[in-house]
C-alpha positions, 0 to 999 in steps of 0.5 A, a space after each residue: 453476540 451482537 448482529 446488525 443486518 446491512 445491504 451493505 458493509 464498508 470495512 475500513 475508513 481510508 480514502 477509497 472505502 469513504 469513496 465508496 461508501 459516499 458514491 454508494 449513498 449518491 446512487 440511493 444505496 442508503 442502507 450502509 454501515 462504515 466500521 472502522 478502527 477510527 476516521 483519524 486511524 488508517 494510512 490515507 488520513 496519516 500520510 504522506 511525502 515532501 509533495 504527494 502526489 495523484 496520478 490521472 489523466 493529463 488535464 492541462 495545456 496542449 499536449 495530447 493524452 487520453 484513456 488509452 495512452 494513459 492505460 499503455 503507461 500504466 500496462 508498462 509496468 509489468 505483471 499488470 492486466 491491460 483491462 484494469 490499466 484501461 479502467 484505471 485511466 478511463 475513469 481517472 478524471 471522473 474520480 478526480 472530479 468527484 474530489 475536487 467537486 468535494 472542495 479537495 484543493 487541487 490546484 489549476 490556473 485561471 482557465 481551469 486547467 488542472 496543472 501537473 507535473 512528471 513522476 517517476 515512470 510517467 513520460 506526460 505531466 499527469 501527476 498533481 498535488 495539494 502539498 505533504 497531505 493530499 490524501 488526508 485531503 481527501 479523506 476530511 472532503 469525503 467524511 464531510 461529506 458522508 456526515 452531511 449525509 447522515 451516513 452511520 460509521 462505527 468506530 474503535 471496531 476490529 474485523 477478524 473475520 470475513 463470514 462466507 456462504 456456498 451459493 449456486 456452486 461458488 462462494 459469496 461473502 455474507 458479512 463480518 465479525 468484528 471486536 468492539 474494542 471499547 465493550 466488555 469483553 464479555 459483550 464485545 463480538 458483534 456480526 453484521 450481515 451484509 448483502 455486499 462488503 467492500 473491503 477497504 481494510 489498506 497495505 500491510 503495515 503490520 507485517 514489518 519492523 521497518 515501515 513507514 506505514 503509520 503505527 495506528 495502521 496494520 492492515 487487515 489482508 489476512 482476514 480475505 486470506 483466511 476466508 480463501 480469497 484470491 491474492 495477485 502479485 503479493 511478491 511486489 511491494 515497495 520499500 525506500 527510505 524514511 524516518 524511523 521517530 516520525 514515519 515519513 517518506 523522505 523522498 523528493 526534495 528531503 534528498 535533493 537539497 543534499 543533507 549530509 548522510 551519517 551514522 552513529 553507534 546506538 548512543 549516538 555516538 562516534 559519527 560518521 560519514 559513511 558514505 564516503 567509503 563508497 564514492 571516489 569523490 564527494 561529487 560522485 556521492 552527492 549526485 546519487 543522492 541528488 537522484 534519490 530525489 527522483 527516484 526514491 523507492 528501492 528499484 532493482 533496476 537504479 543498482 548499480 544507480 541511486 538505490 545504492 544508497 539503500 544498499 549502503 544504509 541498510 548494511 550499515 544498520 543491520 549489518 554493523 548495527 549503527 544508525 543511520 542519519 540525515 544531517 541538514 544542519 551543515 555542508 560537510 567541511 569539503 563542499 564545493 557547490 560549483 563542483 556539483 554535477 551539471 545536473 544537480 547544480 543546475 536544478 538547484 540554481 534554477 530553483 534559486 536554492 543555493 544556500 550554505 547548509 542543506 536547510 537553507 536549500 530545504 526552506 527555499 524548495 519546500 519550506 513546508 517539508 521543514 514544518 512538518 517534522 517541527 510538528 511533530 518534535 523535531 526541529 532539523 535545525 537543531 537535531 539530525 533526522 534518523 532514517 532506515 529502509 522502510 516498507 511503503 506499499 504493497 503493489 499487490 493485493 487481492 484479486 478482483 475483476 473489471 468491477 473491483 470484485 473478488 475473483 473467487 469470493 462474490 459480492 466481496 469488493 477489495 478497493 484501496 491498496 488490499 487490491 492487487 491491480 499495479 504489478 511490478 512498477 506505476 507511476 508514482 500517485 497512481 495509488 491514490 487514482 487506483 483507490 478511488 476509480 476501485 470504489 467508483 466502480 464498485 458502487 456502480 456494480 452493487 447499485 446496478 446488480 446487487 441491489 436487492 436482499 438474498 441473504 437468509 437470516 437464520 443462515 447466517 447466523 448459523 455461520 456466525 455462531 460456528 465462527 465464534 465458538 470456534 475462537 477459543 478464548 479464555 480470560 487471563 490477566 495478564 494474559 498469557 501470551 504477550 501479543 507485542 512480543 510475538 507481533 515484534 518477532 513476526 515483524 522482525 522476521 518479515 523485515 529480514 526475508 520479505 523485504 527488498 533484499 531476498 535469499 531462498 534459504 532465509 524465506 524457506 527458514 523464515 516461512 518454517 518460523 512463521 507455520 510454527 509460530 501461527 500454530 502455537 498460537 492457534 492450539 494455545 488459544 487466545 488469552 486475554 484481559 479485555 476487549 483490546 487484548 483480544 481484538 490484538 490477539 486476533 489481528 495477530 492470528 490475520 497478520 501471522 496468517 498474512 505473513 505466511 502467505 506472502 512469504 510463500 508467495 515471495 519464495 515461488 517468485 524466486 523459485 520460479 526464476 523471475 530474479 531481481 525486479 520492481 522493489 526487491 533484489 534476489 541474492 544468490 552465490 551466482 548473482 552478478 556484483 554491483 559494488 566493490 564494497 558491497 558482499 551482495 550477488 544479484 541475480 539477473 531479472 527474467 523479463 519474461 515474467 512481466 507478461 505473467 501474473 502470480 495468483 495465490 490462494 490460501 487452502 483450508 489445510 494451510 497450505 498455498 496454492 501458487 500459479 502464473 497467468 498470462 497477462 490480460 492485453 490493452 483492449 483495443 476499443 472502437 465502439 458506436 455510440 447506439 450499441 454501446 448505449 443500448 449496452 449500457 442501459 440494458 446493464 449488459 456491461 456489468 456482465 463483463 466481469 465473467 471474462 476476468 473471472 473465467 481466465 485460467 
């Protein structure tokens, strides 16, 4: 085993560990090392939507904001702490200055003022874009500037595990263990020893069948989980429809311009419009599309409304086993634009998008959505775009406090979409400002507090010697179990129980499945060919571990009563109907819960600890500038994390 020795560790190369590793080196922090799979691999440089968008303080024209009506927005949501809804807005416009200072186009007008426009959930025009890749945007400016740097990043590394030590009666985080996946596998276990990690490992993406996350990306939560690190609001993702031969959002104007939805049997055959069958007149159905438009994300609270269209095509592909389609090649044959809803046709008259098939409109609002699929082989001119209900985002996360660090671990940093700071709702782009206040104030705290060396050699590589004889491996060619197959049934099953839809005996069968198959995986060992079979099969392990704990999680969350909210319904016998058509009883969601906040920790025996908070209020803040400038210079302001540390 290889060790290298650090002050600090970046763990993924997505836009907000780039941040951090970039304003760490700003602030004469150089002794850093970036590992990664790739800078091309990761959800941030691999995605995004029709326009996506980046949520931060509202910078244009006269209309009034500022850090706390911003913070308030942000704290409506529910199952959010009101003290990360402040920071999130307060430093909101110094990170977008950092972007836009890297040369990440955003747009302003001739005086400078950044234009925006609303989201969802966003009462003020305080969402801007740089078109379909704002964040890959971002992440070319910040490796840019990092190579300018001379910044060392590692690639093709897959971390498995996070090395933690007892220090002065709590844990603290020490350094990682990765896979070099290009080494012999003999030579291809490396440790590094780090001061400080920040942990910027993105979502899920590996937990389910149905995603939109992109294949290169499957997230690496599980390996914080099996090292014990607190979880918070795991329960609250976010799932909506995209297509399945390219993952991509088809949000926004992908809906607005009205494709006709259709489904086949699996040869593509025996179309349909099977939309039909849910709506009393074409009107009716081509308003609720139009409104998917605007409201993309599956929402318990748009059913009845727009997120019944998800209802309808999720039971048309899992239910009947069709597939389902957008067709923008023409109108259906009955179509009559001055029929349209007043809303629907004015908006799309006052765009001047009124042509005869859905992608003539498309190439009026956005002809760059259309450009996008050519790019990557398929041409909606000629061909219909295949879509399914597709899991998107993770609102929950990692637990950490006021300076983005671990609640439980120390000098353990989770920025980025691993840290669970959203609860049930945001605006939309509110990620991407999350991503880049976390890693600004992560590198503030690590600068100001962690920047010495305390960290004993000989210890540590006593503990890195304990964690990879402890792996079990053996060589096996083939290997013995194939990590596609099992990947596929864990997916599969997530997709099933941990998805928007959710019923307590399918998560209580599913999470019995997931321990069962973890187990067998963990006594059979790992069995592997070369380096790549075994950084797999590890990440196997993590995302099995990961699957276990959200869906024990996602379980207290029913159990608990808290019923249908943010990005999932719960299904029960007593639940209410919400269509004639549709087999589905919802249960009601219990308000009362948007002032709590779940909090869950993996034991070491396996089992999950499970708990509620209370929600941390908006700080209400009326300072003096020399008290709190003396705060600031005599660093007392980096001891606030204490407070979120000590909630019980």
């Amino acid at each position: 085993m290889k060790t290298k020795r650090v002050h600090t560790l970046v763990i993924g190369s997505g836009a907000s560990g780039l941040c951090a590793a970039l304003r760490l080196h700003s602030t004469g922090m150089t002794d850093l090392l970036v590992c990664s799979e790739g800078l091309d691999k990761g959800t941030s440089v691999n995605t995004g939507s029709d326009k996506q968008t980046y949520y931060k303080l509202g910078m244009y024209g006269a209309e009034p904001d500022s850090p706390g009506l911003m913070a308030q927005d942000l704290f409506a949501g529910g199952s959010v702490h009101g003290d990360l809804a402040l920071i999130e807005a307060a430093v909101s416009p110094q990170a977008f200055a950092h972007l836009t200072s890297l040369g990440v186009p955003f747009p302003h007008d001739e005086y400078g003022q950044y234009i925006g426009y609303k989201t969802d959930h966003d009462p003020k025009r305080r969402a801007t874009s740089c078109g379909p890749y704002t964040s890959r945007d971002m992440c070319r400016a910040l490796i840019s500037a990092l190579k300018e740097r001379g910044v060392k990043i590692l690639e093709q590394r897959v971390v498995f595990s996070l090395l933690t030590i007892e220090e002065n009666g709590a844990k603290r985080c020490a350094g990682a263990l990765m896979i070099n996946r290009k080494a012999p596998v003999k030579d291809c276990v490396e440790a590094v020893q780090a001061e400080n990690v920040v942990f910027a490992v993105g979502g899920p993406g590996g937990l389910y069948g149905k995603s939109v996350y992109p294949e290169v990306h499957t997230g690496g939560i599980g390996i914080a989980l099996e090292a014990g690190a607190k979880a918070r609001s795991l329960p609250e993702s976010q799932f909506g429809l995209a297509s399945v031969k390219f993952r991509w959002n088809v949000s926004g104007s992908y809906m607005q311009v009205l494709p006709r939805f259709i489904s086949t049997n699996a040869d593509g055959g025996d179309e349909r419009e099977f939309l039909r069958e849910y709506f009393a007149s074409l009107p009716e159905l081509q308003n609720a599309v139009f409104l998917k438009g605007y409201q993309w994300p599956f929402s318990a609270g748009h059913v009845p409304g727009s997120s019944l269209i998800d209802l309808f095509t999720y039971v048309e592909t899992e239910i009947r086993h069709r597939r389902v389609w957008l067709d923008y090649r023409r109108d259906p044959a009955d179509f009559d634009f001055s029929s349209l809803p007043d809303e629907t046709r004015s908006y799309l008259e006052k765009s001047g998008c009124t042509g005869d098939t859905p992608l003539k409109r498309l190439a009026c609002m956005n002809a760059p959505a259309i450009d996008l699929y050519r790019e990557h082989g398929i041409d909606l001119a000629n061909v219909p775009l295949e879509i399914a209900v597709c899991a998107q985002h993770n609102n929950g996360g990692l637990a950490a406090d006021l300076w983005w660090e671990s609640e439980n671990i120390q000098h353990l940093f989770p920025v980025g979409e691993v840290n669970g700071s959203h609860g049930v709702i945001r605006p939309g782009g509110s990620a991407l400002n999350a991503g880049q206040v976390g890693a600004f104030r992560a590198a503030e705290r690590i600068a100001a507090k962690y920047s010495g060396c305390s960290l004993d050699n000989a210890c540590f590589d006593a503990i890195a010697e304990k964690a990879v004889e402890s792996l079990s491996v053996r060589m096996a060619c083939p290997p013995a179990l194939d990590w596609r197959a099992e990947r596929k049934i864990f997916q599969s099953r997530m997709s099933l129980a941990g998805a928007f839809l959710r019923r307590k005996d399918a998560l209580e069968k599913a999470i019995r499945e997931a321990r069962a198959q973890l187990a067998k995986m963990k006594n059979d060992g790992l069995a592997c060919s070369d380096a790549r079979d075994l950084s797999e099969c590890l990440r196997n392990r993590s995302l099995l571990t990961a699957s276990v704990v959200y869906l024990e999680a996602i379980l207290a969350q029913v159990n608990s009563g808290v019923g249908s909210r943010g990005g999932a319904v719960v299904l029960a016998d007593t639940g209410c109907p919400v269509h004639p058509k549709l087999d589905f009883r919802i249960v009601a969601e219990d308000t009362s819960f948007r002032s709590k906040v779940q909090e869950s920790v993996l034991n070491q025996d396996g089992s999950v600890s499970i708990q509620w908070t209370p929600c941390r209020p908006l700080p209400r803040t009326d300072g003096w500038f020399e008290t709190v400038w003396r705060q600031y210079r005599d660093k007392q302001i980096y001891d606030t994390f204490h407070e979120a540390k000590n909630v019980k």
